[in-house]
N, C-alpha and C positions, 0 to 999 in steps of 0.2 A: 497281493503286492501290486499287479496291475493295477485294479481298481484305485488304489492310494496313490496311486501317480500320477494317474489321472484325474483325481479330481485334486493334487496339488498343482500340476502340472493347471488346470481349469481355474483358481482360484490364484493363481500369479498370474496369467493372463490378465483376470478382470483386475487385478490391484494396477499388473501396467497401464490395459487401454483405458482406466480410468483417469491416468497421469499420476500414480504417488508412485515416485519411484525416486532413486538414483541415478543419474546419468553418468557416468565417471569418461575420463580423458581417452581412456583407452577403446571408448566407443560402448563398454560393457553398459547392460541395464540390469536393477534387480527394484524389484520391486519393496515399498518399507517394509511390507508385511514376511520379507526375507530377511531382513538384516537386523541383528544386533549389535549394541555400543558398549563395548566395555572397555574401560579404562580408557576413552577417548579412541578406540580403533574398532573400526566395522568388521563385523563378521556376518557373510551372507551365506545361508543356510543350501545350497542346492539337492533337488530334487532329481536324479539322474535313475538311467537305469537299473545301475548297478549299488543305488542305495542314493544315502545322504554325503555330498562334498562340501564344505569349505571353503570359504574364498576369502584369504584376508585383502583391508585395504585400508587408509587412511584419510583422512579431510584433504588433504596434499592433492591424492588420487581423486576427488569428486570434482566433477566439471558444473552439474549443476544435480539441485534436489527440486521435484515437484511434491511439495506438504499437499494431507489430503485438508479439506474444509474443516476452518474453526468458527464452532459459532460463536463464542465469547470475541475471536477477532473482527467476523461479519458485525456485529451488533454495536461494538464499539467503534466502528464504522461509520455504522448509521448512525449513532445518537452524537457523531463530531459533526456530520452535517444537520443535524437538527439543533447543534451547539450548546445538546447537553453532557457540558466535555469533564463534569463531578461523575456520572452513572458511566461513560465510556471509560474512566479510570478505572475505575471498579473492574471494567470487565478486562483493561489490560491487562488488571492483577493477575485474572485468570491464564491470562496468556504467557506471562512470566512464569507462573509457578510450574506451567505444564508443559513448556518447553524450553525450560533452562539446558534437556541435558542433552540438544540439537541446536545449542547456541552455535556450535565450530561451524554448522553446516555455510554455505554459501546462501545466501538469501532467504536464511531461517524466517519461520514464524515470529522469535524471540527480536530478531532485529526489525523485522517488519514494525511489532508491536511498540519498539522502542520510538523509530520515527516517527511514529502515531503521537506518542505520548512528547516528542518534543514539537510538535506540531500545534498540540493542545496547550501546551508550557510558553508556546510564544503568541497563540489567540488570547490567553489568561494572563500575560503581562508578564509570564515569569520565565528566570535565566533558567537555558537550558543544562548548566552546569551542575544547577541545582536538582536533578533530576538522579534518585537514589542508583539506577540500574546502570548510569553512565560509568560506576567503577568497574562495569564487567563489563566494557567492551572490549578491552584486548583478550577478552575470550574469544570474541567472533573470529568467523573466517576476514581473511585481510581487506579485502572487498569491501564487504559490510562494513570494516571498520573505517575503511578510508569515507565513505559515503555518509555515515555516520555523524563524523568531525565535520564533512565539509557541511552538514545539515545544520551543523550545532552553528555553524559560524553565519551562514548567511541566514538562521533566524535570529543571529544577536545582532543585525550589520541594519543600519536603516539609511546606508548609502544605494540608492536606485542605478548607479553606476557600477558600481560593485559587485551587484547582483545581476547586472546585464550582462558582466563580464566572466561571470561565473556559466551563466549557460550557453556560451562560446567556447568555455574552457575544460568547463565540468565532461568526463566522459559517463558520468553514470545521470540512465535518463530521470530516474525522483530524484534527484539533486538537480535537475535541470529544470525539471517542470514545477517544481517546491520554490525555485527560486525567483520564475515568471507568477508564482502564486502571490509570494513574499512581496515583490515589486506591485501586484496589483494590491496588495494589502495594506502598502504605503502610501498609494496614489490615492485610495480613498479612502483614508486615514487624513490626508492632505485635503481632501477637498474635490480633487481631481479626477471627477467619479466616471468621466466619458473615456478619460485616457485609463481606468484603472479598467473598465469593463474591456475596450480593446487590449488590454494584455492579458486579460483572465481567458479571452476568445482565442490569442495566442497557442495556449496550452492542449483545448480541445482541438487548435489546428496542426498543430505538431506533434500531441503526445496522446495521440491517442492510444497507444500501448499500452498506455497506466490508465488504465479504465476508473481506478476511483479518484486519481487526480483529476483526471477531466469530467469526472462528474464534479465533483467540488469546482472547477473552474467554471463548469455550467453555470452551474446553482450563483455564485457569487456575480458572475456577469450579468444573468438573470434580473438579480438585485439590483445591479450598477443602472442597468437601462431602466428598472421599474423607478428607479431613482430621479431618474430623469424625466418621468412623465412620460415615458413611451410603453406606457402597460401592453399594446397589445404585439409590439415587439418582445416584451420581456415574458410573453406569453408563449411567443411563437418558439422562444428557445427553447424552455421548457417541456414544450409538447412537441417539438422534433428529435428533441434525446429522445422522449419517451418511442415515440415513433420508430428511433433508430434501434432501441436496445426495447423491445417490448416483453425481456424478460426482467426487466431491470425491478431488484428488492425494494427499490426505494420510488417506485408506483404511487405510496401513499403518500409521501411528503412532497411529489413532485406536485401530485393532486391540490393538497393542501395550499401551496404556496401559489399553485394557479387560480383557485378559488379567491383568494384576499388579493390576489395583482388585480383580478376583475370585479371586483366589491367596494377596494379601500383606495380612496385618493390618499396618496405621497407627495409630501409637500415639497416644491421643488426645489433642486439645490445648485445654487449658483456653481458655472463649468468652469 
């Protein structure tokens, strides 16, 4: 009985210090690899002296969840900054089918993937209305959902005013950083490829919190300047993320895009 305690006791450990756990209001932690969902209400398995306890709780009761690593979400990821946003579909599929039944949670996988996919809905020209999974969002926790809506809106909205007003007003940060995104995707859609690159530099300068936002804000700024005929600026940003984040997955496309800024003249575009 010792020994079995000990090595549950050993293996909830690593699932916390790895970060997949539960954080609830009350200060409690349990880690996923404890807790079951039925009928919409948690039950965490405890390991004690004196045997196995029970802990019931609800979505109500969670302050926050840390999901462990999806590679269908990483991957679809990558391939929205490499702007093959058909195969990054495919791979939200994945991420929909396998975490519908942690939609309630707070900052689910399943909403993550959702924003992704209105993200890709408004680079492709298309309303994010039209997007199938939008009928189950009053499933999500209320969070998710309210961030959700405000996403849907300021990728329908191609008022630059609007959207500036939104990340003054917005308290959730990817609706803030999504919408200096948005703003710089209208300014060089417009033409206005000096003013679009300083607001995409915005995003890396304020949010850097949202690690794949400001990679995508990189990446596009990146552009705006190569845009411009200043290749060995648009070099230098490039290979300062890489610098900054030298674990960073996307190593190979930074490479890539560094290679053809130093190889391919861009022809230049009126500011």
């Amino acid at each position: 009985m010792r020994t079995l305690l000990y090595a549950s006791v050993y293996f909830v450990f690593c699932a916390i210090s790895n970060g997949q756990q539960y954080q609830l209001k009350n200060g409690r932690r349990f880690a996923l690899s404890e807790v079951k969902i039925v009928d919409k209400k948690f039950v965490a398995s405890i390991v004690t002296p004196t045997g196995l306890q029970e802990y019931n709780f609800t979505s109500a009761d969670i302050s926050s969840v840390t999901f462990p690593y999806s590679e269908p979400f990483a991957e679809a990821q990558k391939l929205f900054v490499q702007e093959k946003y058909k195969d990054a579909l495919d791979q939200l599929e994945q991420v929909f089918q396998s975490q519908k039944a942690y939609i309630m949670l707070p900052g689910s996988l399943w909403s993550q993937a959702l924003m992704l996919q209105l993200d890709i809905m408004a680079k492709t020209g298309k309303n994010a209305d039209d997007a199938k999974q939008m009928k189950d969002v009053n499933l999500m926790d209320p969070s998710d959902i309210e961030a959700v809506n405000e996403l849907a809106d300021i990728l329908k909205t191609r008022e630059i005013s609007k959207l500036q007003e939104t990340v003054k007003t917005s308290e959730n940060v990817q609706v803030q950083s999504r919408s200096l995104l948005r703003c710089g995707d209208l300014l060089k859609a417009e033409g206005k490829i000096e003013e679009a690159a300083k607001t995409y530099m915005l995003v890396t300068a304020f949010f850097s919190t949202e690690p794949m936002l400001s990679l995508r804000a990189t990446v596009a700024a990146a552009e705006c300047v190569y845009q411009m005929q200043r290749r060995e600026d648009a070099v230098k940003l490039l290979s300062d993320y890489m610098i900054d984040n030298p674990n960073t997955p996307y190593k190979d496309i930074f490479e890539t895009k560094i290679k053809m800024f130093k190889t391919t003249e861009k022809p230049k575009v009126e500011k």
